[in-house]
TORZA-810734 format. One record per atom (N, C-alpha, C): x negated, y negated, z; residue in one letter. Coordinates in steps of 0.2 Angstrom, whole numbers, plus 5000, padded with zeros to 4 digits. Layout:
BEGIN
XYZA
...
***
This chain:
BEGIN
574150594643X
573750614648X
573950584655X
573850514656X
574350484661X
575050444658X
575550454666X
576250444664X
576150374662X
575650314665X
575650264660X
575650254655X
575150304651X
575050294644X
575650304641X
576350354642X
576750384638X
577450314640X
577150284643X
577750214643X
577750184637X
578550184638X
578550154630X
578750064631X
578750034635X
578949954636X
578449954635X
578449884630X
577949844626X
577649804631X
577149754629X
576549734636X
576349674630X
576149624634X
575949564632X
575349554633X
574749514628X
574149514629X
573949514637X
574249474641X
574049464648X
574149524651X
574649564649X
574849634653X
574349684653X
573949664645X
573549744643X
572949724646X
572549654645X
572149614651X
572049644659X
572849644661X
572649664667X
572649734670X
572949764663X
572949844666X
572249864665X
571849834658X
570949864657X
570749844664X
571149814668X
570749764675X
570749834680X
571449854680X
571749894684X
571049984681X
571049994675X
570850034673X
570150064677X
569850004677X
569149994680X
568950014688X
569650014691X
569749984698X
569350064700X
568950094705X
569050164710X
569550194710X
569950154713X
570650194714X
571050224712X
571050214705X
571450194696X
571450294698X
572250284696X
572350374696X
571950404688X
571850354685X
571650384677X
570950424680X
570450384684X
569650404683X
569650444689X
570450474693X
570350554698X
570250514704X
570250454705X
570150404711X
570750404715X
570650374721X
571350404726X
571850324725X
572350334725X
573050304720X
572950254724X
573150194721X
573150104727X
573950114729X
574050094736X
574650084736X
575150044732X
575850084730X
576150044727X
576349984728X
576449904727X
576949874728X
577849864727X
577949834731X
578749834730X
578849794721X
579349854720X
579549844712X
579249884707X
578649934711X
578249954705X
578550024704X
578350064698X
578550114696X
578150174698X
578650244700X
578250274703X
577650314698X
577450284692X
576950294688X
576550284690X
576650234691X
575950174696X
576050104691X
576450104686X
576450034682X
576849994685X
576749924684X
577149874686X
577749874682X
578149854684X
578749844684X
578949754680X
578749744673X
578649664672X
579249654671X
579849684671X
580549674669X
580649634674X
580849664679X
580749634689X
580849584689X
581249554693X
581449464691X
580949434697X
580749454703X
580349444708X
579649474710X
579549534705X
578849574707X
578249564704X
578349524700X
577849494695X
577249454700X
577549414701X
577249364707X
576649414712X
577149464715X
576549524720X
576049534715X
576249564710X
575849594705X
575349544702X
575549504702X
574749444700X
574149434705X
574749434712X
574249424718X
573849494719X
574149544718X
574149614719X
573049604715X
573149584708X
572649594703X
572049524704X
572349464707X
571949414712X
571249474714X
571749504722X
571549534726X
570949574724X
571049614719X
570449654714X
569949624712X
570349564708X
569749544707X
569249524712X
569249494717X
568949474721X
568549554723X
568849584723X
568449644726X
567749654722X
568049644717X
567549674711X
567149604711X
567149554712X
566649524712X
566149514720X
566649554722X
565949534730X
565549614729X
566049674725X
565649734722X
564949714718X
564949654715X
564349644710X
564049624714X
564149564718X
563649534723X
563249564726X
563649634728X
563149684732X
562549714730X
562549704723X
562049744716X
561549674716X
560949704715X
560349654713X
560449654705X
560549614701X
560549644695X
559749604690X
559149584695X
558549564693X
558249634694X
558349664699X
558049764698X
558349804696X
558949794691X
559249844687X
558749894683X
558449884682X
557949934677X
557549984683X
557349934689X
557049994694X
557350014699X
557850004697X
558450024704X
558850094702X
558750074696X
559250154693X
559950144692X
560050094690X
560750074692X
561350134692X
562050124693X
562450174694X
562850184687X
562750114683X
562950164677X
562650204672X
562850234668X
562650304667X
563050314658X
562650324653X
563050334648X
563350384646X
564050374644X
564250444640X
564450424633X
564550474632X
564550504623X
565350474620X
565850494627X
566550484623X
566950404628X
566750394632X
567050354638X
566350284638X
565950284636X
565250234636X
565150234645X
565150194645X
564850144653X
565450194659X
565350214665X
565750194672X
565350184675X
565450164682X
565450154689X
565450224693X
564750234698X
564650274705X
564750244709X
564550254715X
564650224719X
564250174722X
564550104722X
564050044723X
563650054729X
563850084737X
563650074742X
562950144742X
563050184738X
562450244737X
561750194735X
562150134730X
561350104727X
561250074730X
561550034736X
561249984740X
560750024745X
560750104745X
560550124751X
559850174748X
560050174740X
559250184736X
558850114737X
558950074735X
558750024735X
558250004741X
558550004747X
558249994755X
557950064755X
557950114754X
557450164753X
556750164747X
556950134741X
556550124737X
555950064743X
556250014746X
555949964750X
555549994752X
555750034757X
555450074763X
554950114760X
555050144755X
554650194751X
553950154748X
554150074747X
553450054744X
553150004751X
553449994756X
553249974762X
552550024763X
553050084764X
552450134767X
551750164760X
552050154755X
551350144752X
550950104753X
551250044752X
550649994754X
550149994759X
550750014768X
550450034772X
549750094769X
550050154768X
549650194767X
548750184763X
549050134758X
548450104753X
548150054759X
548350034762X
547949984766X
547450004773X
547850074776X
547350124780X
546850164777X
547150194771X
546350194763X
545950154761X
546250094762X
545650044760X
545050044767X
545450044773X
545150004782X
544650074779X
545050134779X
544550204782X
544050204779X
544050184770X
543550194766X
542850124768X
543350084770X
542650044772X
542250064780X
542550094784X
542450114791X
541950164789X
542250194784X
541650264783X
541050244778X
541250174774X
540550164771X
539850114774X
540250094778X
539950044787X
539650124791X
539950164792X
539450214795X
539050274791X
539250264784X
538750294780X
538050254782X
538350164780X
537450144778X
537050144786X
537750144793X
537250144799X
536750224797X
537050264797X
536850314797X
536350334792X
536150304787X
535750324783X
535150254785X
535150224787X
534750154792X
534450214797X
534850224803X
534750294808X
534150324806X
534250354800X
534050414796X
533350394796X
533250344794X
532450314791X
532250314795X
532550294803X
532150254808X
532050314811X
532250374813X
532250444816X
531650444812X
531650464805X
530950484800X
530450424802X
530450374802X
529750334805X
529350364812X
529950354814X
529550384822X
529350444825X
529750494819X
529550564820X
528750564818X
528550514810X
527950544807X
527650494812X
527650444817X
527250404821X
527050464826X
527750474828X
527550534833X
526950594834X
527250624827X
526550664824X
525850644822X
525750574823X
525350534822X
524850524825X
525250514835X
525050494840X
524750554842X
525350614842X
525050674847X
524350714843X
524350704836X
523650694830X
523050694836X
522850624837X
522450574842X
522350604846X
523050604850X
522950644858X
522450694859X
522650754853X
522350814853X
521750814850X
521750764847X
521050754846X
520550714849X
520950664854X
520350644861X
520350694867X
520850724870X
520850754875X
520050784877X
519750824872X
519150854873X
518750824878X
518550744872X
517950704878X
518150674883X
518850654883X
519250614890X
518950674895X
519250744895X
519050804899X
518250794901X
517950804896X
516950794898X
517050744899X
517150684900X
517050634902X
517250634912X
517750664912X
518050654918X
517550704922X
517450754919X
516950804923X
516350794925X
515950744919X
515350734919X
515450684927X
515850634927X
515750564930X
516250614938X
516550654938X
516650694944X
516150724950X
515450744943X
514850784946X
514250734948X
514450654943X
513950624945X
514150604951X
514850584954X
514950584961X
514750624966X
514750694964X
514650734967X
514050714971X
513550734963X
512750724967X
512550664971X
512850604969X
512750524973X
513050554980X
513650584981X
513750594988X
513250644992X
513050694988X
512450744989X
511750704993X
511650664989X
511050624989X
511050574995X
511650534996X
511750505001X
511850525008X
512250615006X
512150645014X
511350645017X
511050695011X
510350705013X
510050655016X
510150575013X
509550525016X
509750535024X
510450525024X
510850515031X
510550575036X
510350615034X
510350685039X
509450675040X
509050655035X
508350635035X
508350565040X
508650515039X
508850465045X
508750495050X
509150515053X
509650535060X
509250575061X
508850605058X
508050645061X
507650615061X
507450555058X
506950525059X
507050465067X
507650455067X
507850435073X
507750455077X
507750525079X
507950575086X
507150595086X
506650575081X
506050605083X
505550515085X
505950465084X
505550385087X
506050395093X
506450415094X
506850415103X
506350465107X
506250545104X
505950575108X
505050545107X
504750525104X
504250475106X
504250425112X
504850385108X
504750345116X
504850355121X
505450425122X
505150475131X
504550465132X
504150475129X
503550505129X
502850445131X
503050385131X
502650315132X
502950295140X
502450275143X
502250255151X
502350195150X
502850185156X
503150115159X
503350065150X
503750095146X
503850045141X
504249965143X
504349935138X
504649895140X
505449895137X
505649845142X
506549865141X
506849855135X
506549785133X
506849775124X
506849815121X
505949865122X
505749885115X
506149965115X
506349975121X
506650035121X
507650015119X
507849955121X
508449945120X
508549915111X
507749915108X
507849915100X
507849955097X
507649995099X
507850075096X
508650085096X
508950055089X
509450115088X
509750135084X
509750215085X
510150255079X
510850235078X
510850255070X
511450255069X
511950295072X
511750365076X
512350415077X
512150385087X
512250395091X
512350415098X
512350475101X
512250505109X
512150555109X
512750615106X
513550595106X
513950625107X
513950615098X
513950585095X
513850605086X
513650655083X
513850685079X
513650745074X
512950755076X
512750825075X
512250825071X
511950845065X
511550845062X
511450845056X
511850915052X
511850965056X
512151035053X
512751035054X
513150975057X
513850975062X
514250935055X
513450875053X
513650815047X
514250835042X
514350925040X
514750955033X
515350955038X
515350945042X
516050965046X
516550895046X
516150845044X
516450785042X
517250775039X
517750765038X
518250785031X
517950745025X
517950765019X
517750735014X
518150695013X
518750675013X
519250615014X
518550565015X
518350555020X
518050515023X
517550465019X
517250535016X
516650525013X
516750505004X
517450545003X
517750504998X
517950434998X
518350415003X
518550345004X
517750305007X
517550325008X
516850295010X
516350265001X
516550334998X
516350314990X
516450284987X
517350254987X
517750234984X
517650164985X
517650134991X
517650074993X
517050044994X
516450084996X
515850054997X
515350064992X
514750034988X
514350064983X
513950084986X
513750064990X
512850104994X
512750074999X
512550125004X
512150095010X
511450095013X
511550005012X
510749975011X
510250005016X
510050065017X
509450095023X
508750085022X
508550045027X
507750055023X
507250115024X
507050115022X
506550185020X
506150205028X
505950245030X
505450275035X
504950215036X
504550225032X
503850165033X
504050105034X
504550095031X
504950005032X
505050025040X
505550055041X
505650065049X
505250075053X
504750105053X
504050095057X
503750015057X
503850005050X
503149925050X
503549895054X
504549865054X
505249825059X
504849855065X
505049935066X
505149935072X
504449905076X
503649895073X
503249865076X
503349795078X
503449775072X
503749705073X
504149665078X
504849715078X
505049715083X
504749715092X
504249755093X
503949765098X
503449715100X
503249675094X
502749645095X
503149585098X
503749555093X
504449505097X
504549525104X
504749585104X
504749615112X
504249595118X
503849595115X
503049615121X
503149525122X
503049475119X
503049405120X
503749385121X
504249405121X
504949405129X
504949415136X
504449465133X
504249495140X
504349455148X
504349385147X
504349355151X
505049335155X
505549345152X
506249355153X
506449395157X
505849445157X
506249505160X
505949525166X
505149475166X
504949485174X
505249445179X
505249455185X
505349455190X
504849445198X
505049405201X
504749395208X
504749455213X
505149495212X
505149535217X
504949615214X
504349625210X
504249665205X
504749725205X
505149715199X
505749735195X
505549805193X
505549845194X
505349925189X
505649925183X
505149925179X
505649945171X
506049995170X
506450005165X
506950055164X
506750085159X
507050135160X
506650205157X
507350195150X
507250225144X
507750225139X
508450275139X
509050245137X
509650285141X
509950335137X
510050385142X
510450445138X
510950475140X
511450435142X
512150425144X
512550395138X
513350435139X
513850405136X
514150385137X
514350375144X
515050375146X
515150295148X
515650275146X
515750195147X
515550175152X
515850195159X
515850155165X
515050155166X
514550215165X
514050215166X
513450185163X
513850155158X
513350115154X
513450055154X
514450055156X
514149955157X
513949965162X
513649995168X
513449975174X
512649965173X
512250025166X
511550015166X
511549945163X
511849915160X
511949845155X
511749815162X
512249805164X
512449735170X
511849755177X
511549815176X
511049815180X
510249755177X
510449795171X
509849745166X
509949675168X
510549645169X
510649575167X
510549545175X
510649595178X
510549575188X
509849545185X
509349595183X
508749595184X
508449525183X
508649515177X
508449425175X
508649405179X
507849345177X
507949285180X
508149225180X
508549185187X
509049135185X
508349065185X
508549035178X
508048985179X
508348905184X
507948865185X
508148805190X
508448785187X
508848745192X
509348675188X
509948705187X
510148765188X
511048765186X
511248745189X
511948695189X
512348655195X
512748725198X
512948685202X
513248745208X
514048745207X
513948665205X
515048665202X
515248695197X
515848715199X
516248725194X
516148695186X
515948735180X
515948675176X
516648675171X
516748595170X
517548585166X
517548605161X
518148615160X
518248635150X
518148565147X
518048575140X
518048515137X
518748535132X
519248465135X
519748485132X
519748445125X
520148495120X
520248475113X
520848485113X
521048435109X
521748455106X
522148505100X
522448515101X
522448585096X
522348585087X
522348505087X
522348535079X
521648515075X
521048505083X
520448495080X
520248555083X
519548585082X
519148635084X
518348605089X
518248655090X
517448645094X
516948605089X
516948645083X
516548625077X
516848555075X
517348555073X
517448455073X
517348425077X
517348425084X
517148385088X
516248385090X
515948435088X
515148445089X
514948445080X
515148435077X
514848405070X
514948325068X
515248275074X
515448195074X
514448175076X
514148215080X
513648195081X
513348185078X
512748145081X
512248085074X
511648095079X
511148085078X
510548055080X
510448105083X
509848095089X
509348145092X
509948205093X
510648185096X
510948235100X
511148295094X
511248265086X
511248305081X
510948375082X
510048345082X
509548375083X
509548455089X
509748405093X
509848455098X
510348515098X
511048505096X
511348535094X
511348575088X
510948575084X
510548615078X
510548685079X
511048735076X
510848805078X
511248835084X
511948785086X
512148815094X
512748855090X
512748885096X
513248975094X
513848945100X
514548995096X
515149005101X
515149075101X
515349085107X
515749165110X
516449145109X
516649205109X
517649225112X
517649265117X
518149245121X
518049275128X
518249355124X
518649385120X
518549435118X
518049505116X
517649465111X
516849515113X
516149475118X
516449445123X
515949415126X
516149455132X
515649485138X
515649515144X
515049475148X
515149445154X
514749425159X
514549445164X
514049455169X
513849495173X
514449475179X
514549535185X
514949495188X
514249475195X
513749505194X
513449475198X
513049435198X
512849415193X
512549355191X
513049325183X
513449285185X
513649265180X
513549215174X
512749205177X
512349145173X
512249195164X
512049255168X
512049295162X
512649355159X
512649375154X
513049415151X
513049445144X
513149465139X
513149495134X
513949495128X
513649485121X
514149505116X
514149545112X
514749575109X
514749615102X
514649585098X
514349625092X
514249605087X
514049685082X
514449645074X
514149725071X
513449735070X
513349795069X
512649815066X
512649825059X
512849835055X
512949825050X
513649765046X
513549755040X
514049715037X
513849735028X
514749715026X
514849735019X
514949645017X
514549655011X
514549605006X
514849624998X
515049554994X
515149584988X
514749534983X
514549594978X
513849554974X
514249504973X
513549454972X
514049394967X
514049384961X
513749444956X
513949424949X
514649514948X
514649514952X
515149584952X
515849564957X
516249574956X
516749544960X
517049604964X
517149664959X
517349704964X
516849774967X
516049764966X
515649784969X
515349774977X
515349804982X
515049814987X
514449844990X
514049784993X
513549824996X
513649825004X
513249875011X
513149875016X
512549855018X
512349815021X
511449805027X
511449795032X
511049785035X
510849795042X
510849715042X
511249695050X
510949625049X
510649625058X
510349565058X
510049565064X
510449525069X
510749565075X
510949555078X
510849475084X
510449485082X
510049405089X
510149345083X
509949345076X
509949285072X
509449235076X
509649195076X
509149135078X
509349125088X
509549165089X
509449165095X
508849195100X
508349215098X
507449225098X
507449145102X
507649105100X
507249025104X
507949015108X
507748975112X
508348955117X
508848915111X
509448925113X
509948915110X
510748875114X
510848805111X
511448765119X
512048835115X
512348855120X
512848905120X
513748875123X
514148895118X
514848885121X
515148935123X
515548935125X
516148995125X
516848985127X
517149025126X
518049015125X
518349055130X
518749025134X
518949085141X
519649045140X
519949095138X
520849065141X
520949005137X
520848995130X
521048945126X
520648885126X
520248855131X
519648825134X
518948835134X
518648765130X
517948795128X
517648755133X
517048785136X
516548765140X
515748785138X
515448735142X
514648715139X
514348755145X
514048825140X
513748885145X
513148855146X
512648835142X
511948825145X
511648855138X
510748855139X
510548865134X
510248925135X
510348965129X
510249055132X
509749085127X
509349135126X
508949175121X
509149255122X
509349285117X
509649345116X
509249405118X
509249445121X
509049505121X
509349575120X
508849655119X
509449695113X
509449745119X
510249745121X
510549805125X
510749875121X
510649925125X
511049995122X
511749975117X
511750005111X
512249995108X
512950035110X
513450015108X
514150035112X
514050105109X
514350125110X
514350225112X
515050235108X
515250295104X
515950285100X
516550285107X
516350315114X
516850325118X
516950275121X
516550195122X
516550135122X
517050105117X
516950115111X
517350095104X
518350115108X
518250175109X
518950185110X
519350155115X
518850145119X
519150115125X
519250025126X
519149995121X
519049935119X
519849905115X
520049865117X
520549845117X
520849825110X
521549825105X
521549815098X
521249745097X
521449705101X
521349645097X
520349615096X
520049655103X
519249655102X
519049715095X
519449755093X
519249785089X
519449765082X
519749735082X
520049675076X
519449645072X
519349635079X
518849565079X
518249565074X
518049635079X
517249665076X
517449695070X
517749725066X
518149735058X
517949685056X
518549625057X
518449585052X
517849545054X
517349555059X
516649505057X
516149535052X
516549635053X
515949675048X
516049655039X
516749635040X
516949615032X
517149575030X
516649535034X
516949475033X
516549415028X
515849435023X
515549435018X
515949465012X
516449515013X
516649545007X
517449515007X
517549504999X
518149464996X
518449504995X
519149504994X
519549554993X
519849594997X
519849595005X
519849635010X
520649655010X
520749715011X
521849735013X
521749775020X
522249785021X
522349815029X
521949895027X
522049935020X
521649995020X
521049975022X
520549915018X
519949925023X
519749905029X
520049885032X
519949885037X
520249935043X
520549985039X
520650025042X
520250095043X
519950095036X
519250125035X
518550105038X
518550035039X
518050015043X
518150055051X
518650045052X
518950045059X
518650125062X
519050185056X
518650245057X
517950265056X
517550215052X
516850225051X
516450225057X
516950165061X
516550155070X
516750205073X
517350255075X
517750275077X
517350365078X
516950355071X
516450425069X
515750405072X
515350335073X
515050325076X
514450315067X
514750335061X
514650305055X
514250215054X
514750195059X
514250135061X
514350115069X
513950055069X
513850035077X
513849975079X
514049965085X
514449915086X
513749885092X
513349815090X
512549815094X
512949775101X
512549795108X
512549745113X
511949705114X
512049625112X
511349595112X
511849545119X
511049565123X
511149505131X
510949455130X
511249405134X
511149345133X
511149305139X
510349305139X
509849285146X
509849205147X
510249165151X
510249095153X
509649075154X
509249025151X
508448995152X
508348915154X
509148885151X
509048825155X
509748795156X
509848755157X
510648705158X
510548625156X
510648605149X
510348525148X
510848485152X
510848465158X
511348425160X
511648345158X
510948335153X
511248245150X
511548285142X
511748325141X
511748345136X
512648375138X
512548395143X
513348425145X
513748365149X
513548315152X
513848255153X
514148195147X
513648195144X
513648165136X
514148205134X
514348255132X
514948295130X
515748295132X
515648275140X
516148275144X
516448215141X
515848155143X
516048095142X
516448075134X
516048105132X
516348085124X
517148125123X
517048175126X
517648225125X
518448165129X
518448135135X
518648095138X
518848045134X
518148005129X
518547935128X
518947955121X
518648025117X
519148025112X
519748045111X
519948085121X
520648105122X
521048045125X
520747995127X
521047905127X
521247875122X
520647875119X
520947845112X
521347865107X
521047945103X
521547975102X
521047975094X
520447975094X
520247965087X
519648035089X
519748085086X
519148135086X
518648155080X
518848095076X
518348115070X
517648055069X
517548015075X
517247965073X
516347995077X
515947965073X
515147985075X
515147965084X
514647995087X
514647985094X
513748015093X
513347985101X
512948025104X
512147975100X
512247925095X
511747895092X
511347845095X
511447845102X
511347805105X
510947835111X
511147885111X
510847925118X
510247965116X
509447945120X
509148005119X
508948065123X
508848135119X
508848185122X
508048225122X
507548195127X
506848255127X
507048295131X
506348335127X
506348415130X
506148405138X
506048345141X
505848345146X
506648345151X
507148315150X
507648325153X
508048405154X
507948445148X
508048515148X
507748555156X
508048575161X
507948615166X
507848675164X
507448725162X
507248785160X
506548825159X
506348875158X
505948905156X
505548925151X
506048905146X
505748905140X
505148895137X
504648855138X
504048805136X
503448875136X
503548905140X
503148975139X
503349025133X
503749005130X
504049055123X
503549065118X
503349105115X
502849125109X
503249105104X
503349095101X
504049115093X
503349155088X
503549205087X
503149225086X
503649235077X
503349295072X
503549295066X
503949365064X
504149395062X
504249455062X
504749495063X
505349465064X
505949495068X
506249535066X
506749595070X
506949625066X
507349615059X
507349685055X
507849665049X
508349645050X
508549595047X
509349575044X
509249535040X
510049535037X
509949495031X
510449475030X
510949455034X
511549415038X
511449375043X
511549315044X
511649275048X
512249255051X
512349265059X
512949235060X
513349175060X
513849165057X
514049095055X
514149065062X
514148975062X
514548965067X
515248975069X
515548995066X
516049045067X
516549095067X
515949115068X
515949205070X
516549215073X
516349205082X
517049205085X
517549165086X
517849125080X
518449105085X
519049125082X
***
């Protein structure tokens, strides 16, 4: 078959050793592989030449060289994964065992690698996925219940709804119409009022030579220039809604009560009477029916010409009594003790704000004050009532009076109050924010809870002439002068020494015999008009 085989030179055990070597090699022309270069001395068979006296030598190194090859060729084989690697040999029937090509298995091998690399991989993003989707199965099946709880709550709630709506409805309507008729019921008294009014004014036309009080205590709610009763719907109902809202009821007393007051009132009048005569016989004033401001302070300030100045007012200039600003009037007239306590029992401040002084006789002059006032019950917190309070208070008897001009209080003298025409709504507008401030919060100033909305409701109930704003004069009757010296003095030593909280005055006494005034012919009789407020001593500051 090969020309080696048909060689007839004999071979020695090492010869035939190294040809089986030779046999195995790739390149062996026997197994169709490409011929190994020949060495010098070899046969163009491709056998060696062992006769050769020098070629032997090549030839051993020749077969070295092989071998070596063939063992870095095994190196290259993993022969622990021979079973899973598929190795390259292969059986036959007539030749058993050869050789493929070793560099083919090296490159199965790293593909089989890469092949179970990427299963792994792949079984390990199946594992991640299968748990990713069984973490959003269970959120989703959690989800699922809590959907179904709140859908059946749902239908639970809107159950109830539909089944309260009905009375909630009748209930809103019923207490809709209650208001209705309460505001119904309230116009009517107001319009039965406000004629009952207008028919004791036309009376009083109607009486010769009255007297000025009894004419200047008559006063209605409304003015001339106020609604009248058929005008009353022309109102806005805002009004009268925010009037419902904030207010519970307006405390009016009945007809017959008005009549018995207004007697009584007249009776208090007729024993005043004496205040208001005069030496130079003074004609009485007829009852007024004008609105216009200038024209009505002028009837005011005519009334107050008309009184008399009693003896003893000094002629000087009187000083302020200076305080220092972090005491008040009331601390330094509350240190008193003894008789001068007494004396000072009952005295009133002004603010030059709602105070006006004649400018012809300045001994007299007149203040604001409201006619009405809002209170809040005391077992009800956020119920409100309205009443009438009486203007003069305890000012019927002589009264030591102060007042406040230009941050400076000074000792007026001792005064008793009489009732002037009430301010007029065109009066109100012409009166400056911070006087109207005033009179607001004195009107609510019984009631807790107050915000700028009411008082700005207050503000338009005057503004409608809803309410009124009283002028009571304030007739000068004497000037205590050891009473106004004793004040001076104490005022002085407490601005030397610097102590303003310690008693004074226990030491001084004060008879009615040093009071210069007219007073001692007063009646105090009983019976005064309605009210049912008293002004604090600190009304005005």
């Amino acid at each position: 078959m090969f020309e080696d085989s048909l060689s007839p030179t004999p071979r020695s055990p090492e010869d035939q050793t190294v040809a089986q070597l030779l046999a195995v090699l790739p390149g062996f022309p026997s197994r169709g592989g490409t011929p190994l270069p020949r060495p010098v001395g070899t046969s163009p068979s491709g056998l060696v030449n062992l006769n050769g006296g020098g070629n032997s030598n090549d030839l051993l190194e020749e077969l070295r060289k092989a071998k070596t090859e063939i063992e870095l060729l095994k190196s290259m084989v993993c022969f622990k994964s021979f079973r899973n690697l598929n190795w390259c040999l292969e059986f036959c029937s007539d030749d058993g065992y050869y050789f493929k090509d070793p560099f083919k298995a090296a490159d199965m091998a790293i593909e089989l690698q890469l092949a179970k690399m990427r299963a792994a991989e792949a079984m390990s993003a199946r594992d991640s996925a299968v748990q990713r989707l069984s973490s959003a199965y269970d959120s989703i099946k959690e989800k699922a219940q809590t959907i179904g709880r709140l859908q059946c709550e749902k239908a639970d709630l809107e159950h109830r709804l539909a089944s309260a709506e009905i009375p909630i409805a009748e209930a809103v309507s019923q207490a809709k119409a209650e208001e209705r008729r309460t505001l119904e019921t309230e116009m009517v008294k107001l319009r039965e009022i406000t004629l009952s009014f207008k028919d004791s004014e036309k009376d009083s036309c109607e009486l010769t030579s009255p007297s000025p009080t009894v004419a200047a205590s008559i006063t209605p709610l409304f003015d001339g220039m106020s609604p009248s009763p058929l005008e009353c719907n022309n109102i806005p109902d805002k009004m009268f809604e925010s009037l419902t809202n904030e207010i519970d009821g307006l405390s009016i007393n009945s007809k017959s009560q008005f009549t018995s007051e207004f007697q009584a009132q007249n009776e208090m009048d007729n024993n005043n009477l004496l205040y208001f005569k005069s030496t130079d016989g003074l004609t009485q004033h007829q009852p007024f029916h004008t609105c216009d401001p200038i024209e009505m302070n002028r009837i005011r300030n005519s009334v107050l010409v008309a009184l008399p100045i009693p003896p003893g007012i000094p002629d000087e200039e009187m000083k302020p009594i200076m305080i220092p600003t972090p005491f008040t009037i009331h601390e330094f007239l509350g240190n008193t003790t003894g008789s001068l306590r007494n004396s000072l029992s009952g005295y009133r401040t002004f603010h030059d704000k709602t105070t006006r002084w004649c400018p012809d006789r300045e001994e007299h002059g007149y203040f604001l004050t409201p006619l009405y006032r809002c209170t809040t019950k005391p077992r009800v917190a956020t119920a409100h009532s309205w009443s009438e309070a009486d203007p003069r208070g305890r000012m019927t008897k002589p009264t030591e009076c102060f007042y406040n001009r230009e941050g400076k209080w000074y000792y007026a003298g001792q005064y008793v109050a009489v009732r002037l025409p009430d301010l007029s709504t065109k009066e109100w507008e012409e009166l400056d924010s911070e006087t109207t401030t005033l009179l607001v919060k004195d009107t609510v100033s019984g009631r807790k809870n107050t915000t700028p909305t009411v008082h700005y409701e207050v503000s338009q109930l005057y503004a409608v002439g809803a309410l009124k704003v009283a002028c009571v004069g304030l007739q000068c009757v004497g000037f205590n002068s050891s009473l106004y010296h004793t004040i001076m003095e104490q005022a002085e030593k407490c601005r030397q020494s610097g102590r303003w909280k310690v008693g004074w005055g226990s030491t001084t006494e004060f008879s009615s015999t040093e009071t210069t005034d007219s007073s001692s012919s007063v009646t105090n009789t009983s019976g005064a008009a309605a009210g049912v407020a008293n002004l604090s001593l600190a009304n005005y500051m």
